[in-house]
C-alpha positions as CSV (number, residue, x, y, z in Angstrom):
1,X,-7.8,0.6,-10.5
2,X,-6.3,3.8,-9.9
3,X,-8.4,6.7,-9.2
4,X,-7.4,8.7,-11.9
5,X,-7.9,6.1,-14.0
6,X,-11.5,4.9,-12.6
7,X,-12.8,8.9,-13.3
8,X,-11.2,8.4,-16.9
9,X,-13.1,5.3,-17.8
10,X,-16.6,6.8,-16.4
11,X,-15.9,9.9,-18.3
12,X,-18.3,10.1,-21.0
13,X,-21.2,8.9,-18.5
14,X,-20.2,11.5,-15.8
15,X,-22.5,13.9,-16.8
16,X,-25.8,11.6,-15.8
17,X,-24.7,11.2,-12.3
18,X,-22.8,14.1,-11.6
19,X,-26.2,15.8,-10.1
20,X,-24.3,17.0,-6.6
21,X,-21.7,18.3,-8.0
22,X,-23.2,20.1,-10.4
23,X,-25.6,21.6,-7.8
24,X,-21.5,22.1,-5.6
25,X,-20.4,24.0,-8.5
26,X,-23.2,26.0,-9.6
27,X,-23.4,27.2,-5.2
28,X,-19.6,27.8,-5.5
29,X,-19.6,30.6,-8.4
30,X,-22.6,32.0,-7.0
31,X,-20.7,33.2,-4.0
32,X,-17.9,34.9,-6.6
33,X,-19.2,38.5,-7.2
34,X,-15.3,40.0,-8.1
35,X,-15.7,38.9,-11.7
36,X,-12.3,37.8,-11.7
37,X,-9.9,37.9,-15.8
38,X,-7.7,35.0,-14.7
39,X,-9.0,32.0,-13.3
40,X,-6.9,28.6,-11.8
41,X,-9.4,25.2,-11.4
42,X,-7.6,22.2,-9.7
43,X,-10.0,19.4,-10.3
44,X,-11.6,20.9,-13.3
45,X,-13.3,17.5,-14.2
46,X,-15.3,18.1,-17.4
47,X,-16.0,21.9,-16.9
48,X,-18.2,21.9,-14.2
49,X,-16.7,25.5,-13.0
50,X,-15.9,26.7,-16.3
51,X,-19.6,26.3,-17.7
52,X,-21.1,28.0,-14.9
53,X,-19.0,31.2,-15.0
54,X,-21.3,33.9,-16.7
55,X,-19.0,36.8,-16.6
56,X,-16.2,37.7,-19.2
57,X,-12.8,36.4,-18.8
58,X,-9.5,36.9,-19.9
59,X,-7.5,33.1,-19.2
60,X,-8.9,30.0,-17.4
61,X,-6.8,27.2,-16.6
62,X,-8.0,24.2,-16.0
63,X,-6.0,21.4,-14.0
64,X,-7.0,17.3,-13.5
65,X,-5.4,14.4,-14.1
66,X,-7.8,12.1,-15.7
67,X,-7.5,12.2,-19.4
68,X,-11.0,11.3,-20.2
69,X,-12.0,14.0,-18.3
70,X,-9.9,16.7,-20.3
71,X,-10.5,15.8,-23.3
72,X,-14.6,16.4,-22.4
73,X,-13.3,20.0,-20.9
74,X,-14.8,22.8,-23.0
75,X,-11.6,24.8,-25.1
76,X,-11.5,27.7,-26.4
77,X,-8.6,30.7,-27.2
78,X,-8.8,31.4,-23.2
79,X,-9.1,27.9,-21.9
80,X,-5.6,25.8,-20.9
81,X,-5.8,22.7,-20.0
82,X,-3.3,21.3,-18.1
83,X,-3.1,17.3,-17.3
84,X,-1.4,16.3,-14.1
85,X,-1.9,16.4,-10.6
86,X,-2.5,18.9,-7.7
87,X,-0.6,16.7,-5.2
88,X,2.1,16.9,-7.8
89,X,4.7,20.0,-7.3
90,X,5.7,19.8,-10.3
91,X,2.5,21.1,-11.4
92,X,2.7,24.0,-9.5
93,X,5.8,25.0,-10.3
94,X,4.2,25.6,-13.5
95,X,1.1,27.2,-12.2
96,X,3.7,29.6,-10.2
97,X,4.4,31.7,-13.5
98,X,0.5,32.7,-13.7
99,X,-0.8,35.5,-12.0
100,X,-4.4,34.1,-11.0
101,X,-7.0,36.8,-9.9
102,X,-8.8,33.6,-8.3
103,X,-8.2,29.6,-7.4
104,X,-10.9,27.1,-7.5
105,X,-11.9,24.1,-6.7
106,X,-15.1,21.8,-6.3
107,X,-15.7,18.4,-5.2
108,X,-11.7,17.3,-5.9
109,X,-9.4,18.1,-3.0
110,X,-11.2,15.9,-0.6
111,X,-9.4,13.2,-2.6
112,X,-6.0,15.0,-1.6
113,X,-3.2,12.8,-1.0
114,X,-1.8,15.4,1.8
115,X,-4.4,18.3,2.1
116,X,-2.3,20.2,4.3
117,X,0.5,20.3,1.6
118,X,-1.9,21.5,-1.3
119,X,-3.4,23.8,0.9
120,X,0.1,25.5,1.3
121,X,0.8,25.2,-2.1
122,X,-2.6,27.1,-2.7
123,X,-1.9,29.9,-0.4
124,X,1.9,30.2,-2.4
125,X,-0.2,31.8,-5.4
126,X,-1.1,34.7,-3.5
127,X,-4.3,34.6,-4.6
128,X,-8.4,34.3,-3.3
129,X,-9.6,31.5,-3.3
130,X,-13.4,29.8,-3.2
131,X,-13.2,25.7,-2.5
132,X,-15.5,23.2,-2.0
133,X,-14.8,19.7,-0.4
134,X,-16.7,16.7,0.7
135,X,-16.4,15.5,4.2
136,X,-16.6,12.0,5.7
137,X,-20.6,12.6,6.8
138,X,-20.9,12.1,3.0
139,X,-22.5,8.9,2.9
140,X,-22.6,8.2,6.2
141,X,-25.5,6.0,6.5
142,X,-23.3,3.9,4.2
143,X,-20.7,3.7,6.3
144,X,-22.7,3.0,9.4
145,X,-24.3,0.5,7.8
146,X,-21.6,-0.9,6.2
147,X,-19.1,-0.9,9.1
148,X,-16.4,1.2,7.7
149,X,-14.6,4.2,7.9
150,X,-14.5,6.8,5.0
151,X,-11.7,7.6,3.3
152,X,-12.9,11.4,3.7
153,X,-11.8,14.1,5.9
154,X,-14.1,15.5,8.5
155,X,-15.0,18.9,8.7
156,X,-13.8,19.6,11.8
157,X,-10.2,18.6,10.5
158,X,-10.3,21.1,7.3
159,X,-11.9,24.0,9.2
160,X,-8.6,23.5,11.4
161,X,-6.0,23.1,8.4
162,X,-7.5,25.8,6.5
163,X,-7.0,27.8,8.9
164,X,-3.3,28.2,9.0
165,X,-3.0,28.6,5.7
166,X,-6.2,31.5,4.6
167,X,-8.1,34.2,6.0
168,X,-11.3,32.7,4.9
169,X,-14.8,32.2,5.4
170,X,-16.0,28.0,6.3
171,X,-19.8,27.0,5.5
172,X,-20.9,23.6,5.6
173,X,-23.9,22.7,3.6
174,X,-25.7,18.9,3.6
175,X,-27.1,17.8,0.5
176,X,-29.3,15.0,-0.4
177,X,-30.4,12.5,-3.1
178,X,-33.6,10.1,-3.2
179,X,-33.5,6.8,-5.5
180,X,-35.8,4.4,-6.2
181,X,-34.0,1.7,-5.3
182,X,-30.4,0.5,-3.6
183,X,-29.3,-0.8,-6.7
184,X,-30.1,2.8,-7.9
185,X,-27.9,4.1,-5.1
186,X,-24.8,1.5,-6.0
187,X,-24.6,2.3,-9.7
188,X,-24.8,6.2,-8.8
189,X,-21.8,5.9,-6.2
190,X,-19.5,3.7,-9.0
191,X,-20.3,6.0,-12.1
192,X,-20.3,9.8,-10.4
193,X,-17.2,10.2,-9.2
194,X,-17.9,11.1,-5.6
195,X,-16.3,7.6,-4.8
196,X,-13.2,8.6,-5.7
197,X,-12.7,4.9,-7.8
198,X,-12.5,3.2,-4.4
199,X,-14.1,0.3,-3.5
200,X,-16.2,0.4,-0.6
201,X,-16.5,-3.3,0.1
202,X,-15.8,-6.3,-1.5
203,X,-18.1,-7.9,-4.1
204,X,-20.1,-10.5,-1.5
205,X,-19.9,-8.0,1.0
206,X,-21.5,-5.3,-1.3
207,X,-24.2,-7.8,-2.3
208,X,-25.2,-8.4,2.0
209,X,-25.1,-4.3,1.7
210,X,-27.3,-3.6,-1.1
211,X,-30.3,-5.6,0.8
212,X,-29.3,-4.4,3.9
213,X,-29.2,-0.9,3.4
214,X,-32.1,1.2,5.1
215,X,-32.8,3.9,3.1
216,X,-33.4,4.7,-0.8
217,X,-31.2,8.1,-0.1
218,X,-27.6,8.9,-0.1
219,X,-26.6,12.1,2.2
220,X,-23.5,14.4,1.4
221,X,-21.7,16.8,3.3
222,X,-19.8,19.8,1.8
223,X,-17.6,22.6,3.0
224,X,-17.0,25.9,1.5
225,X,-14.1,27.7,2.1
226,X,-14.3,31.8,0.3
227,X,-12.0,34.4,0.7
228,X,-13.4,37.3,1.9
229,X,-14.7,39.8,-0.2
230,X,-14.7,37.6,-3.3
């Protein structure tokens, strides 16, 4: 299933396991003390972003391309929704005719096709941004275990891409979650999102997994990128 799709169908049950990203979100518009009137998302999800910003604005656009995620977006007279891609450049030659006073983006551009492109494309709307990304030492104990590799950047490769591309400020912050069980853990990673849609293992292998794994905790690591003086 295509990711876009796979975020689509787990839509309406998001909000029950979206507990990181939420906590991603709410650290990522703390840092914003600008109060900024026009307002790009790439990723925008359901609204995280949007529900957390407590100042007055003049035009937020919001940008994803999972339709069941849209239509859960809040709307309003300064809310625009547009469905498509950020690895599509099509979308930003629309998003090229705005005039944003600020880009965001949480937990979404890790699953970049070509983050080095979109991080260009970024820096071509001439405006500050504030970012948040999860790395490969997000579930790393899963991998470990597991044998595999994530299909996540590590932070050590963004901190070096961003760099060419914004004069910017890099934190990375380790978060956290406790279950009570690992079949707890499994049905968090398939219906939150932070997968991507991608299937870790296949279904016997995933079973051997489950009873292997050696903790009743998932770790995540996340990097924030802020212009300065935001």
């Amino acid at each position: 299933m295509r990711v876009d799709q796979e975020f689509s169908r787990y839509a309406g049950a998001y909000s029950g396991y979206d507990m990181i990203q939420q906590q991603v979100a709410t650290r990522l518009i703390s840092h914003i003390t600008t109060k900024p009137k026009t307002i790009l998302d790439l990723g925008c999800g359901r609204g995280a972003i949007v529900e957390k910003i407590t100042w007055d604005y003049e035009h937020f656009v919001g940008v994803d391309f999972a339709p069941g995620m849209l239509e859960l977006h809040p709307k309003s007279k300064k809310i625009e929704c547009i469905y498509g891609s950020f690895d599509d450049d099509t979308v930003f030659t629309k998003l090229f005719e705005y005039d944003f006073d600020i880009v965001l983006s949480s937990s979404a551009l890790q699953w970049s096709r070509d983050i080095e492109h979109l991080f260009k494309q970024i820096a071509m709307l001439n405006a500050p941004i504030a970012l948040a990304i999860f790395t490969a030492n997000t579930f790393q104990t899963l991998h470990q275990t597991a044998k595999t590799t994530s299909p996540l950047r590590d932070k050590e490769s963004i901190y070096a891409l961003q760099k060419r591309y914004f004069d910017a400020e890099f934190e990375v912050v380790k978060y956290q979650l406790d279950f009570d069980n690992t079949q707890d853990i499994f049905r968090y990673i398939k219906k939150s999102g932070v997968s991507g849609g991608r299937n870790i293992l296949p279904y016997t292998k995933m079973k051997k997994l489950i009873r292997e794994y050696p903790t009743n905790s998932l770790e995540f690591e996340v990097v924030f990128i802020y212009s300065k003086g935001i």
